[in-house]
N, C-alpha and C positions, 0 to 999 in steps of 0.2 A: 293371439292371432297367428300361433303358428302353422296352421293349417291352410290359411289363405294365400291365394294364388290371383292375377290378374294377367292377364296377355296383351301381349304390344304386337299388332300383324309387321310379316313381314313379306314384303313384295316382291314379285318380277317384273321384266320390263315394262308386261303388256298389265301392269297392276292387277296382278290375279293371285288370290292369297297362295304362301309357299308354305308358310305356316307360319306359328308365332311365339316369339320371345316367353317365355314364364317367368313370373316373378313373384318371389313369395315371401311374404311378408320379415322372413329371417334374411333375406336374401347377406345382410351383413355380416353371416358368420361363415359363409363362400366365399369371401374375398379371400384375395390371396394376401396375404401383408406379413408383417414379421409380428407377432404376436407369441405369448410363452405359451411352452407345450401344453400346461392343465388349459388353457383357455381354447389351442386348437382341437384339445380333445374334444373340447366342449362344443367348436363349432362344427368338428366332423359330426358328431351322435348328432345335433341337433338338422343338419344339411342332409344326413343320413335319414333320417326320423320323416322330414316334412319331405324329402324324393319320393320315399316309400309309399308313405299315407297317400301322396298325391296320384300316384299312380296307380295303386291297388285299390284304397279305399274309396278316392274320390271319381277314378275312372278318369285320366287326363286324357282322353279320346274323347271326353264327355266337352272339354274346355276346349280344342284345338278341332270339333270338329273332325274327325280323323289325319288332318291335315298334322307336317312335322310340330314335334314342341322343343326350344331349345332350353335347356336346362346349365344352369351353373353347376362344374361339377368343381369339387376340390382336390387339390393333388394328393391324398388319401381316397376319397373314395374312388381313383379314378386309379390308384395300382389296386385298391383291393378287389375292383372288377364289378364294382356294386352295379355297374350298369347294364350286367349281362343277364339279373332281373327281370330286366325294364324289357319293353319291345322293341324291337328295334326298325322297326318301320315307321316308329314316332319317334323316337328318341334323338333329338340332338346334340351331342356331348359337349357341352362349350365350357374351352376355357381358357382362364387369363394366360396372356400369352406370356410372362413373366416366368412360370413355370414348365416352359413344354423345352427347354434343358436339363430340367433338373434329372438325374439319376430315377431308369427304368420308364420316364414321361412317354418317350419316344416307341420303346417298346410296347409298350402298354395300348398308345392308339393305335397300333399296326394289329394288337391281335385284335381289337375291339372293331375295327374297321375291318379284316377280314371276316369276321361275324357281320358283318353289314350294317353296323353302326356308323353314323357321319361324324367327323369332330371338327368344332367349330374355333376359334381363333378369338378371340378379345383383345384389342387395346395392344396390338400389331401397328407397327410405323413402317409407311411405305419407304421410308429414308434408312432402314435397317437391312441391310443389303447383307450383312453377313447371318443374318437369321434364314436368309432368301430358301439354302436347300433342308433347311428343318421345316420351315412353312410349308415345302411341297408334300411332309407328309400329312398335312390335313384336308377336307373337305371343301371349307368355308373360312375363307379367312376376313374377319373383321373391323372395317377401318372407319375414322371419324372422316369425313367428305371437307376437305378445302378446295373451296373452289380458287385461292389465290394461287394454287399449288397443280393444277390439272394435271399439266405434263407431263408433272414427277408419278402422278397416283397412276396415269395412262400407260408408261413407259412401265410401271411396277406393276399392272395388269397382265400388259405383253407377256413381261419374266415370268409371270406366277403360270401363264397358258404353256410356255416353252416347257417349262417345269415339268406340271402336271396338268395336260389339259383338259380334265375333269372340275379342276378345281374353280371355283366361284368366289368372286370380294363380293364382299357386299357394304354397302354404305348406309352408315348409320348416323343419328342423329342430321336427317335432312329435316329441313325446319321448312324450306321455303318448296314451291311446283317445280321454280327456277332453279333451284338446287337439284332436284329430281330430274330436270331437263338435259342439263350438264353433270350429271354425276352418267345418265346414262352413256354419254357419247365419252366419258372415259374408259368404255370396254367392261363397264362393272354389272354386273348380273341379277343380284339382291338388292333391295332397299326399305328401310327402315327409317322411322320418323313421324314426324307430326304435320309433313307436308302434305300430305293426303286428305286432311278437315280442314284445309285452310282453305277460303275462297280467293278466285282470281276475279277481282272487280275489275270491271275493264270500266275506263270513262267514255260517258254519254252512250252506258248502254241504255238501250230501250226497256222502256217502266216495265212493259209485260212481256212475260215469256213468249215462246214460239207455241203457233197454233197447238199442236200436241202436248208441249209441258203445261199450255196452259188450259186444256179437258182435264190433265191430271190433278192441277189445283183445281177446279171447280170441283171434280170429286172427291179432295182431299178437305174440302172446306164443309162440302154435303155429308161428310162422314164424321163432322164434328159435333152437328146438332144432336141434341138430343132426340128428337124426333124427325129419322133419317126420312127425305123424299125419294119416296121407293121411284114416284115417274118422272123423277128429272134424273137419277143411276140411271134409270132405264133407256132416257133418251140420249146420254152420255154414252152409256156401253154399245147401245144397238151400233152407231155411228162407227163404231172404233173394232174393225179385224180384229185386230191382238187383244182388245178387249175382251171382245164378245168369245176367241180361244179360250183364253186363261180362265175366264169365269164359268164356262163349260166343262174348261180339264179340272179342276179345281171340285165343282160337282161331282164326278163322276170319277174320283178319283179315292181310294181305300183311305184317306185321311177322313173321311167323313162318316163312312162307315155306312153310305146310302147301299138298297139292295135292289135299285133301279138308276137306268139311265136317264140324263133329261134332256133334252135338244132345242127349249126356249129357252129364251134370254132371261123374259119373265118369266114362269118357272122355275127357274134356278133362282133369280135374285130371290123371292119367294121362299122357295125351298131353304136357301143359305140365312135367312135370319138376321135380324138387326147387328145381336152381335157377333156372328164370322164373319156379314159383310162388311161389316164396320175391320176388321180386321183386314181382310183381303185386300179391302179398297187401301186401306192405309200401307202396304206393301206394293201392289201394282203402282201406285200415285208415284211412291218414296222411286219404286224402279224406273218410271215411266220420266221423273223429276233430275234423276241421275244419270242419265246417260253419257254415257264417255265419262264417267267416275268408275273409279274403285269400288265396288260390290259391298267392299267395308263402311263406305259409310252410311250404307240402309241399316246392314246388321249393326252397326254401333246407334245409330240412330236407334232403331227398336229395342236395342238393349236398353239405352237408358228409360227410354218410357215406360218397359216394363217396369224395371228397376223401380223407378218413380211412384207408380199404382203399385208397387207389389207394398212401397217402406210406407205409403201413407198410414196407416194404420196403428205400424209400431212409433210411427212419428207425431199422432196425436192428431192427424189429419185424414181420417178416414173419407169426410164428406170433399173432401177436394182431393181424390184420387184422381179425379179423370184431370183432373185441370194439371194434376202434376207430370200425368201420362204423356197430355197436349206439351208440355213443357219441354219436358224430354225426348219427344219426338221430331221438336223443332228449335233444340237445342245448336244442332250443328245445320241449319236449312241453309245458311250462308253460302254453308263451303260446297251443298249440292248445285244450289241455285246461282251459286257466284255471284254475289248483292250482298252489300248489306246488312247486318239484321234489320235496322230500322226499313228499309225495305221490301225485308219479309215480314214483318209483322203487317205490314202497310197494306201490301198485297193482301192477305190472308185475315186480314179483318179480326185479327185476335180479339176477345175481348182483352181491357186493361187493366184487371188485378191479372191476368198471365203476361199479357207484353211487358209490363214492368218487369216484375220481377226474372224474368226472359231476358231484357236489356242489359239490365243492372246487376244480374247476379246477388241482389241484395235478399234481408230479410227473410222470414221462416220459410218462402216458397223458394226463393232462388238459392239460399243456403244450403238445401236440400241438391240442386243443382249442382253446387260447389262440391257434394260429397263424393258425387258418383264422378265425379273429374276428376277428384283428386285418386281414388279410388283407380282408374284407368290410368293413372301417373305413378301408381304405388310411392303416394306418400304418404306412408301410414301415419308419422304424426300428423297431419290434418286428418286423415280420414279418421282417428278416434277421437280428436277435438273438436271435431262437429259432431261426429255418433253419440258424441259426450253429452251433446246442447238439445239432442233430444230422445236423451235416454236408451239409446240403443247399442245393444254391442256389438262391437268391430266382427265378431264371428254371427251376429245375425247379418250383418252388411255383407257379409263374406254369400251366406246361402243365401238371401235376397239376388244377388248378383249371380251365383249359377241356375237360381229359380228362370231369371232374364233369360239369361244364354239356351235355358233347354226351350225356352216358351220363344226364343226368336229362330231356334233350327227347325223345330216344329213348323211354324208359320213358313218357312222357306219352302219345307217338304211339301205340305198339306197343299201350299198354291201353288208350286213346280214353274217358277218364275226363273 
């Protein structure tokens, strides 16, 4: 698996991707630690090897969207300049901050940062106040978020602007919204985490959405059938402006490759076909479902479903593709919809060989579930002991996963949502 690669987004205040963490499946032999010299030779060539391959062969502009990618560098590849390769309008130099004293560290991001390179800070303590005017020679400096501690990370924001006021913290491992809430008003910039798929349940909210989220499940439910009702889209879209835009720009836009314009609604739904509309719909719904959310959680929502329909087949499950699709698309609906799953499933009328295994994460359909999560957590030992349990290897999970990723920027472009 040393080729594989997965991304952790990384936010701004206004949750709008910055770019995102990489991590790849050796990520172990980047660590900085005390280890003998043959074994760090071994973890440079191999840290060397899988930077390279990722950025040349695999196209990491392919993973990160053109957006930054932050990369672990080691303190070898990071005097011998390996990163002046890379491009530098992606590239984020990140590293343990354990080492940015060491002999020539300091030199080294000054020339690599006047090339226009960023470098990024790890596993920095805001209570390290003599490190305070080495930190100001980086970009981005990286801290774990207490919230028991605000004051101190607030007060160590201040120094770090006096410093260099370019420079950006950024907060990571936020778990919770409320952690995101308060990490903001400590003056921090960046944010990182798994607070962003978490729903905020509020009590005694009302069973159904608001008039508009709830046109968008009706047509997220009409796009499940197998045999879509072209005149109840129809009576759906005509009613809705932004509808009836997006499914005309979307026509008439070089993703389709038409050599005419169309100016009905009918028409177009027509024109667009069972499966792009079944497509489209399932993106406007996800946008139309998310609002005042992070952008991230459509694209990850689509990612798994692809994901989903793309492994049925190497997983023995060819004829319940779509139902894995469905799965994966409503994998995270909680944390759009802010409910429950039992909930969402309630609402959306799942059938129950998918709501179960939805629920429970159990069994051949929801285990599958378990893969592409653990897979987004990069924990490679679950992600090969379940590829194990159904025959597939960790490097077809690897291209299954950037098959996702290009088939959901696709779907982005082509709707211009």
């Amino acid at each position: 698996m040393g080729s594989c690669v997965v991304r952790r987004p990384v936010f701004t205040k206004g949750l709008n991707i910055y770019g995102y963490e990489l991590l790849f499946e050796d990520d172990e032999f980047r660590k900085e630690e005390v280890v003998s010299a043959a074994d760090r030779a071994i973890r440079d060539r191999r840290s060397s090897k899988t930077i390279i391959h990722s950025f040349h062969d695999l196209g990491i502009a392919r993973v990160t969207n053109n957006k930054r990618g932050f990369v672990r560098f080691t303190e070898k590849l990071l005097l011998d300049m390996v990163a002046t390769i890379l491009p530098s309008h992606i590239l984020v130099i990140e590293l343990d901050g354990k080492i940015f004293t060491a002999p020539g560290v300091i030199d080294a991001c000054r020339r690599l940062r006047n090339k226009g390179y960023l470098i990024a800070l790890d596993g920095f303590s805001p209570y390290e106040n003599a490190l305070m005017s080495q930190s100001c020679e980086a970009d981005i400096i990286k801290i774990e978020f207490d919230r028991e501690n605000r004051e101190t990370i607030k007060e160590f924001a201040q120094k770090l602007q006096k410093c260099n006021p370019h420079i950006q913290l950024l907060a990571k491992k936020l778990e919770t919204l409320s952690d995101f809430e308060l990490a903001k008003k400590c003056d921090l910039k960046l944010f990182q985490g798994n607070f962003f798929s978490k729903p905020t349940v509020v009590k005694n909210k009302a069973l159904l959405p608001a008039p508009r989220r709830h046109q968008m499940l009706q047509l997220m439910r009409l796009s499940l059938d197998s045999e879509i009702d072209y005149r109840a889209v129809y009576d759906i879209i005509k009613q809705d402006l932004a509808l009836s835009y997006r499914l005309l720009r979307v026509i008439n836009s070089a993703f389709l490759g038409l050599r005419h314009t169309v100016s009905n609604i009918r028409q177009a739904i027509s024109i667009l076909g069972t499966k792009e509309l079944k497509k489209w719909i399932t993106l406007v719904s996800l946008s139309g479902l998310s609002e005042n959310k992070p952008t991230e959680l459509v694209t990850m929502s689509l990612v798994r479903a692809r994901f989903m329909e793309l492994i049925a087949p190497h997983a023995g499950m060819t004829k319940q593709a779509d139902d894995l699709f469905l799965m994966g698309l409503m994998s995270i609906m909680d944390a759009v919809m802010d409910m429950p799953m039992t909930a969402v499933v309630t609402q959306t009328n799942i059938s129950a060989h998918i709501a179960a295994p939805l629920l429970s994460r159990e069994g051949k359909l929801g285990n599958l579930l378990n893969l592409i999560a653990c897979y987004e957590q990069s924990d490679w030992d679950q992600v090969r002991s379940i590829s194990a349990q159904y025959d597939v290897s960790p490097e077809r999970v690897f291209n299954i996963y950037m098959q996702a990723l290009d088939w959901t920027r696709q779907l982005h472009i082509g709707s211009s949502v």
